[in-house]
C-alpha positions in Angstrom: -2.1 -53.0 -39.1 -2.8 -56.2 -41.2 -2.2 -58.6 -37.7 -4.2 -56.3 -36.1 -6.9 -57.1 -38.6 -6.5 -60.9 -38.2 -6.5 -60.2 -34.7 -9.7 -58.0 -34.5 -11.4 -58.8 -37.7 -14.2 -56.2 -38.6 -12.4 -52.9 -38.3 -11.0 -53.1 -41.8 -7.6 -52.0 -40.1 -5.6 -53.2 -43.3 -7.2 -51.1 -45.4 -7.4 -48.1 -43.5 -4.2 -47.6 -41.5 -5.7 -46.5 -38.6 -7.7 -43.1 -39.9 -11.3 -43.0 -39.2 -12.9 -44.0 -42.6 -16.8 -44.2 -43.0 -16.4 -48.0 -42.6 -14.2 -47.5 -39.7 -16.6 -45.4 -37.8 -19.1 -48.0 -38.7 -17.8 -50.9 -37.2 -16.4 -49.3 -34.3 -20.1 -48.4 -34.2 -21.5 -52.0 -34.6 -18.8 -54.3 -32.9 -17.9 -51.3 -29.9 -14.1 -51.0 -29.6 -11.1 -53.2 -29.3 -8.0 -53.1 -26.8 -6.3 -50.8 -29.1 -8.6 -48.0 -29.7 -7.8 -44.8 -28.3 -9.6 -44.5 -25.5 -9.4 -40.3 -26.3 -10.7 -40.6 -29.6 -14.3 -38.8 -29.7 -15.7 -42.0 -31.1 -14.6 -44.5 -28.9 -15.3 -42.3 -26.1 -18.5 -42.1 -27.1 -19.0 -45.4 -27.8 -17.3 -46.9 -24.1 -20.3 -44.5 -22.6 -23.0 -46.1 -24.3 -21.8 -49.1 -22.7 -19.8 -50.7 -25.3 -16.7 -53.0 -24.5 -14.1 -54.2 -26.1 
C-alpha cells in the first residue's frame, strides 16, 4: 500500500490499508478513482457514473 501511495498520491493508501476511511471516501470523491479501485465497490461505482476516470 505505501508504492501504491507514491504511485497514486492523494488516497492516503499508506495510512489506511485499503478500508474506506472518511479521508478515503473523500478523495476518491475529489480526484475520481485510480486503476486499482474496485470497480464493485459502491463508491467507485458511483463515482465512474458520474463520469469520473481514473
Amino acid at each position: 500500500m505505501i508504492a501504491l501511495e507514491q504511485e497514486h498520491p492523494g488516497y492516503g493508501f499508506a495510512v489506511h490499508k485499503g478500508y474506506p476511511t472518511p479521508a478515503h471516501l473523500a478523495a476518491l470523491r475529489q480526484l475520481g478513482p485510480c486503476a486499482q479501485h474496485r470497480r464493485s465497490y459502491a463508491p467507485v461505482r458511483q463515482s465512474l457514473a458520474q463520469g469520473a476516470l481514473f
